[in-house]
C-alpha positions as CSV (number, residue, x, y, z in Angstrom):
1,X,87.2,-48.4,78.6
2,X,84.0,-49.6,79.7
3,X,84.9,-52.1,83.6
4,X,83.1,-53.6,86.1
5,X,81.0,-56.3,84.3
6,X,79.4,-59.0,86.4
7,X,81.2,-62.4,86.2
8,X,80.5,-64.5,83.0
9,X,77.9,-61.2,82.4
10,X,77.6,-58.9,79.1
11,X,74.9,-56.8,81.2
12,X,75.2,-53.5,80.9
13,X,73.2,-52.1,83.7
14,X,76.0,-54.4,86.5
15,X,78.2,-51.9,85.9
16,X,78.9,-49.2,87.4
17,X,76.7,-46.0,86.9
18,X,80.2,-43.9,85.7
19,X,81.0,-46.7,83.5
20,X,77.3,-46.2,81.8
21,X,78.0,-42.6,81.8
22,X,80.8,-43.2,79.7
23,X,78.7,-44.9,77.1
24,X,76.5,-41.6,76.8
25,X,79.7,-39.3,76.6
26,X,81.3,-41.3,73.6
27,X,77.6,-41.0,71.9
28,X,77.3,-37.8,71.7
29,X,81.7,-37.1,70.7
30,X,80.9,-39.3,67.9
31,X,77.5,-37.3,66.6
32,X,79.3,-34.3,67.8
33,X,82.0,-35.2,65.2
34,X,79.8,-34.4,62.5
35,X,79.1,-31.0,63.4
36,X,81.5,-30.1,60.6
37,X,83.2,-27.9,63.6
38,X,86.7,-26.3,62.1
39,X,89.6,-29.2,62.7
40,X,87.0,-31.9,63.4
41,X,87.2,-35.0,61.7
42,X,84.6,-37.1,62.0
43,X,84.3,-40.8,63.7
44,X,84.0,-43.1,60.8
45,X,84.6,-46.4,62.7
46,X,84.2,-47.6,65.7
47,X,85.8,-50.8,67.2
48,X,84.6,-52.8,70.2
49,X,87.1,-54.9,71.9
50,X,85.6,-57.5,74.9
51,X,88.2,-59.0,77.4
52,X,87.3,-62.2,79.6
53,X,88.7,-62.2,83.6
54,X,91.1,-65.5,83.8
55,X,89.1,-68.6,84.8
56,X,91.1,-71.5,83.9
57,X,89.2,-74.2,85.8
58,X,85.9,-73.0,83.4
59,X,87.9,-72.7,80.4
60,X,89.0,-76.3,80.8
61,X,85.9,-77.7,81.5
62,X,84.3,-75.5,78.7
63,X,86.7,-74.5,76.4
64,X,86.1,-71.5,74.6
65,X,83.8,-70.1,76.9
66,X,86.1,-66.8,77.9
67,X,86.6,-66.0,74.1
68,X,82.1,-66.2,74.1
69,X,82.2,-64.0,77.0
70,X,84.4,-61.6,75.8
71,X,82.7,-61.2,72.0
72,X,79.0,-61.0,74.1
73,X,80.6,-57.8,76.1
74,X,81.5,-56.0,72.7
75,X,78.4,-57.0,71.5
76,X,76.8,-55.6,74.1
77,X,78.5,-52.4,74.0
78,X,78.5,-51.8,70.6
79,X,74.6,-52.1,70.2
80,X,73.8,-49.8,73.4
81,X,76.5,-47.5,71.3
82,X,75.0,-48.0,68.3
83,X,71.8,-47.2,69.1
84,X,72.2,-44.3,71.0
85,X,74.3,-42.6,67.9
86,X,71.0,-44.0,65.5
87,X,68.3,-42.7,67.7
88,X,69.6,-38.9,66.7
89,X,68.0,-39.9,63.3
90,X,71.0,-38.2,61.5
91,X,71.5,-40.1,57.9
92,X,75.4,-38.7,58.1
93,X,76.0,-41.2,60.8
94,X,74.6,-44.4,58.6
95,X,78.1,-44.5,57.0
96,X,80.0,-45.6,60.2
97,X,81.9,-48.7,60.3
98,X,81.2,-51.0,63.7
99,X,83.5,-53.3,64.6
100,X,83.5,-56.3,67.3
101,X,85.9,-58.6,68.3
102,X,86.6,-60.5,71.6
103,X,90.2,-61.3,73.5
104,X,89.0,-63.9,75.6
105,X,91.2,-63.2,78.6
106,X,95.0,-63.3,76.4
107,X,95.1,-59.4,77.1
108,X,94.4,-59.1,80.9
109,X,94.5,-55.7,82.5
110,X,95.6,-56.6,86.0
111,X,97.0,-59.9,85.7
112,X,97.1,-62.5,88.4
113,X,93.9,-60.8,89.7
114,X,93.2,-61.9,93.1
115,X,90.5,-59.0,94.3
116,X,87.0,-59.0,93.4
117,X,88.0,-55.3,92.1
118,X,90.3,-56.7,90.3
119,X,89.2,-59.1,88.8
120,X,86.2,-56.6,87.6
121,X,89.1,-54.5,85.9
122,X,89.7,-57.7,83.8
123,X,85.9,-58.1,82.9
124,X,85.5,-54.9,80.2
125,X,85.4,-53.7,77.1
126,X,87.6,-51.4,74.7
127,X,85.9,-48.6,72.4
128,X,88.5,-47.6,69.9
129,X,87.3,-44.5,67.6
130,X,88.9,-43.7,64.5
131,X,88.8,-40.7,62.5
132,X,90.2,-42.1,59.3
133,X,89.1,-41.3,55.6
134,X,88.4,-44.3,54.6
135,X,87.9,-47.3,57.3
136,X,90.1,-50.2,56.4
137,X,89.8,-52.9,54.5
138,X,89.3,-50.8,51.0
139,X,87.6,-52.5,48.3
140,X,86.8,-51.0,45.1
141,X,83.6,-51.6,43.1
142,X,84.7,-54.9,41.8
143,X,85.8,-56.6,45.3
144,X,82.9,-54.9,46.9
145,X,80.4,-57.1,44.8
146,X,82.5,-60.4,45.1
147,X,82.6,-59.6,49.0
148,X,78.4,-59.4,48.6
149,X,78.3,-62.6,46.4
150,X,80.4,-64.2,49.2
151,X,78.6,-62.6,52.5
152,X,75.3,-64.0,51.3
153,X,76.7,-67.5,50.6
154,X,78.0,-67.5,53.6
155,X,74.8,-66.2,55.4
156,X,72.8,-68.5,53.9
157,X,74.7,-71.5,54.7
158,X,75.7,-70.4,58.5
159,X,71.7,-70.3,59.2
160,X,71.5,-73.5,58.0
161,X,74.5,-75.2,59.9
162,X,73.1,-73.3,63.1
163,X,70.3,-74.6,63.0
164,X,72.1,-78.6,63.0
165,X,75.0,-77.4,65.1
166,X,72.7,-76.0,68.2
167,X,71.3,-79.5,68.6
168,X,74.7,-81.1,69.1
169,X,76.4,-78.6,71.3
170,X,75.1,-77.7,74.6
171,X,76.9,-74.4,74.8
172,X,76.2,-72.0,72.6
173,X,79.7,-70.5,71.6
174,X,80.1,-74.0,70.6
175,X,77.4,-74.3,68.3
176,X,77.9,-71.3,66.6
177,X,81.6,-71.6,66.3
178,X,81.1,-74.8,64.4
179,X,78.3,-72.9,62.1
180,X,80.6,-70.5,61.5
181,X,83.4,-73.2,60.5
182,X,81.4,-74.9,57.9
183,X,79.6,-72.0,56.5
184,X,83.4,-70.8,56.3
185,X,84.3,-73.6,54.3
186,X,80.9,-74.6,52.2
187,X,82.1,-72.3,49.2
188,X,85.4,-73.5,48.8
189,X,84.5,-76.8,49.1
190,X,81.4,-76.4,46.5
191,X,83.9,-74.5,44.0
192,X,86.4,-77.4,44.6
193,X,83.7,-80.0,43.5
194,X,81.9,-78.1,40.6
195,X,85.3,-77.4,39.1
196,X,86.0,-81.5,38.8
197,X,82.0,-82.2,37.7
198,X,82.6,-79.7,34.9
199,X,85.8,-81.4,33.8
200,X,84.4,-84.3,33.4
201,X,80.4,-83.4,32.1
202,X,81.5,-82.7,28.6
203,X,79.4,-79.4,28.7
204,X,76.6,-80.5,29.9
205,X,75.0,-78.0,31.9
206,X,75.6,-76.5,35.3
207,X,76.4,-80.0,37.3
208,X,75.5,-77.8,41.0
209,X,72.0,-77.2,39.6
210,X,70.3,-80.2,40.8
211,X,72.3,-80.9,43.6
212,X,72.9,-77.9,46.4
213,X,68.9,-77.5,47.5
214,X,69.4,-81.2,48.6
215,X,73.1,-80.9,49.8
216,X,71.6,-77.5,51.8
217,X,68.7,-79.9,53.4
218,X,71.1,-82.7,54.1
219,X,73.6,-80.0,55.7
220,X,71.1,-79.7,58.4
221,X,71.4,-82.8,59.3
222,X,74.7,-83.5,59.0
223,X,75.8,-80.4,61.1
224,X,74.0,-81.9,63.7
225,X,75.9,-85.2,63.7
226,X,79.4,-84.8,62.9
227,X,81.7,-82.4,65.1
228,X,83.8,-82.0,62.2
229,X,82.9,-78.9,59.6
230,X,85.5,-81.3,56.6
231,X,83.1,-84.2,58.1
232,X,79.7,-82.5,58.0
233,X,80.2,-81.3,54.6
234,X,81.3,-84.4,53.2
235,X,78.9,-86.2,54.3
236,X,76.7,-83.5,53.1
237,X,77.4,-84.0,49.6
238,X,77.7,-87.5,49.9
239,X,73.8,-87.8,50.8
240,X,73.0,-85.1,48.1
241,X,74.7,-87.0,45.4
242,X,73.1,-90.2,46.6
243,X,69.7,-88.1,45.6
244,X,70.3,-88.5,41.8
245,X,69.9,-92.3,41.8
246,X,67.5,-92.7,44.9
247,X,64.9,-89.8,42.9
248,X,65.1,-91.8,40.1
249,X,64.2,-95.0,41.9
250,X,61.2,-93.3,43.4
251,X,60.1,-92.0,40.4
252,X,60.1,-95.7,38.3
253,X,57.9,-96.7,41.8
254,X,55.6,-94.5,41.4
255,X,55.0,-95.3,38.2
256,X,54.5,-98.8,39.3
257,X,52.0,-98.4,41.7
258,X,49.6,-96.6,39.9
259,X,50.0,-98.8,36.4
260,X,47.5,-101.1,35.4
261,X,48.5,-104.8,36.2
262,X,49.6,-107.4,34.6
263,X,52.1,-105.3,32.7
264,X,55.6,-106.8,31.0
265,X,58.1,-106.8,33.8
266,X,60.7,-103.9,32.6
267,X,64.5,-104.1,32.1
268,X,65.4,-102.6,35.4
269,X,63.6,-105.4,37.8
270,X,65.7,-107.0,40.0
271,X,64.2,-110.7,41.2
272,X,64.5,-111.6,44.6
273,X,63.1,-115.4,45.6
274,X,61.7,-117.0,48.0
275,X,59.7,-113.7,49.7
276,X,56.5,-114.0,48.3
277,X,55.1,-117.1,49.6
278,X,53.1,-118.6,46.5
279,X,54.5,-120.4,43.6
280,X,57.9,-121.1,43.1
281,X,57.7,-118.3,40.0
282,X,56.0,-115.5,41.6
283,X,58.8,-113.2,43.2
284,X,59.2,-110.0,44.4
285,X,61.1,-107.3,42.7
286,X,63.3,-105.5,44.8
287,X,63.5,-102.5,42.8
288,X,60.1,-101.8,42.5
289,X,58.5,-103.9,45.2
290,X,55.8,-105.2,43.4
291,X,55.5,-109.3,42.7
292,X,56.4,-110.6,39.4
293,X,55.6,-113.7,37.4
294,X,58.6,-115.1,36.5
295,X,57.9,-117.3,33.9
296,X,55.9,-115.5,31.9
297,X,57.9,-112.1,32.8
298,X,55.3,-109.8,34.1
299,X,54.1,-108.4,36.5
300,X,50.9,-109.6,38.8
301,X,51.0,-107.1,41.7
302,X,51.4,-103.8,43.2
303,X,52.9,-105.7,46.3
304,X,52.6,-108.6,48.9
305,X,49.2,-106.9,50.4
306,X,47.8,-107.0,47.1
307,X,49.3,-110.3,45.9
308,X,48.2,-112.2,49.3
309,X,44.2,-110.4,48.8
310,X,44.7,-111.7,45.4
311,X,46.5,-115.2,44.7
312,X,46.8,-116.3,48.0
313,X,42.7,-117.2,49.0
């Protein structure tokens, strides 16, 4: 048991010198457990457990702060652990399992601390070693690489939400609990929907193709909006479905502009009155923006710069 952390502090060095000590010692039992000494088995995980003092006047005014607090003192431990075990350069130890996990303050050690002491008995962190032969969960080949496929979807989609979700929540437990949410829920929501596109594309080809780089870009944005993960994710897809028709759009535009006028106006112009200014039969399309004749169906300008340089002297 690692005590004595600062209040709201992960930092190592505000403890107590024989609580660093105690750090060093478990280093070198675990690398010692390798020795392959008679009736030693070796360390092959290691959990850190955090644990938060009480504070319910923060917690209310910052909910979920304790539970960061606690995770950021495993953290803490388990990398100055960590790294003292890798520094021995020893390839053996690269098969340990590491562990983290934080109890906010739901397991206090002396509760209804009311001593600066004792309160400092609440503020620590648990080092649990086991020596077992095979760390828990098992997975065999099969699980292992649908647990990879997953990870990395995950991964990918938590740096993205983080990146939205740290610009709408101040704190930063916050933000990265809600990145963690919808990255948590991005795959089943993403199976859900490619399941019902497929039923109803009459094997045309994969329906996601086309539409999760812009339902990744849009995820950004939306993560930074909605304090919902089911909200930022809808709206999400919502935007990145919207893509298909908007592209299009752009696409006819850009034809547009850079054609050779007067052209035939095309099937898929839209006439909108009374915006252009001249004669009662040049209007502007609203799909394409540029100004037709419509009397004699065709177009006469890129747009109303153009068509007032042009017609309107």
């Amino acid at each position: 048991m690692i005590r004595g952390f600062a209040k709201y502090s992960d930092d190592l060095p505000s403890t107590p010198p024989n609580q660093q000590a105690k750090l060093a010692a478990l280093a070198t039992g675990i690398v010692s457990s390798y020795s392959g000494a008679p009736n030693v088995a070796p360390i092959t995980q290691v959990v850190v457990v955090g644990h938060a003092d009480d504070d319910p006047a923060r917690e209310r005014s910052d909910p979920g702060f304790l539970q960061y607090v606690s995770e950021k003192r495993a953290d803490t431990v388990l990398e100055n652990l960590s790294c003292k075990i890798h520094s021995t350069n020893q390839p053996k130890l690269n098969g340990i399992r590491w562990s983290v996990v934080g109890r906010g303050a739901r397991n206090l050690a002396v509760p209804g601390a009311r001593t600066e002491a004792e309160r400092k008995c609440n503020r620590r962190a648990e080092v649990l070693l086991l020596r077992t032969a095979q760390p828990s969960p098992r997975l065999d080949e099969q699980q292992h690489l649908e647990f990879a496929a997953d990870h990395g979807t995950f991964l990918e989609y938590y740096h993205i939400a983080l990146q939205g979700t740290s610009g709408q929540f101040p704190a930063p437990h916050s933000a990265e609990k809600q990145a963690r949410e919808i990255a948590d829920k991005v795959l089943p929501f993403l199976l859900k929907r490619l399941q019902k596109k497929r039923a109803s594309s009459l094997g045309c080809p994969d329906p996601q193709g086309e539409f999760l780089p812009y339902f990744k870009d849009a995820l950004q944005g939306t993560a930074s909006k909605f304090a919902s993960a089911d909200e930022a994710i809808q709206k999400a897809a919502e935007a990145a479905e919207a893509t298909a028709s908007g592209l299009l759009l752009e696409v006819r535009k850009l034809e547009w502009k850079y054609a050779s006028l007067p052209q035939p106006m095309s099937a898929d112009c839209e006439v909108v009155r009374g915006k252009v200014g001249g004669p009662a039969n040049h209007v502007l399309c609203r799909t394409h923006d540029h100004v037709i004749d419509a009397s004699a169906k065709t177009v006469i300008a890129h747009g109303l710069d153009e068509y007032k340089a042009a017609f309107r002297r």
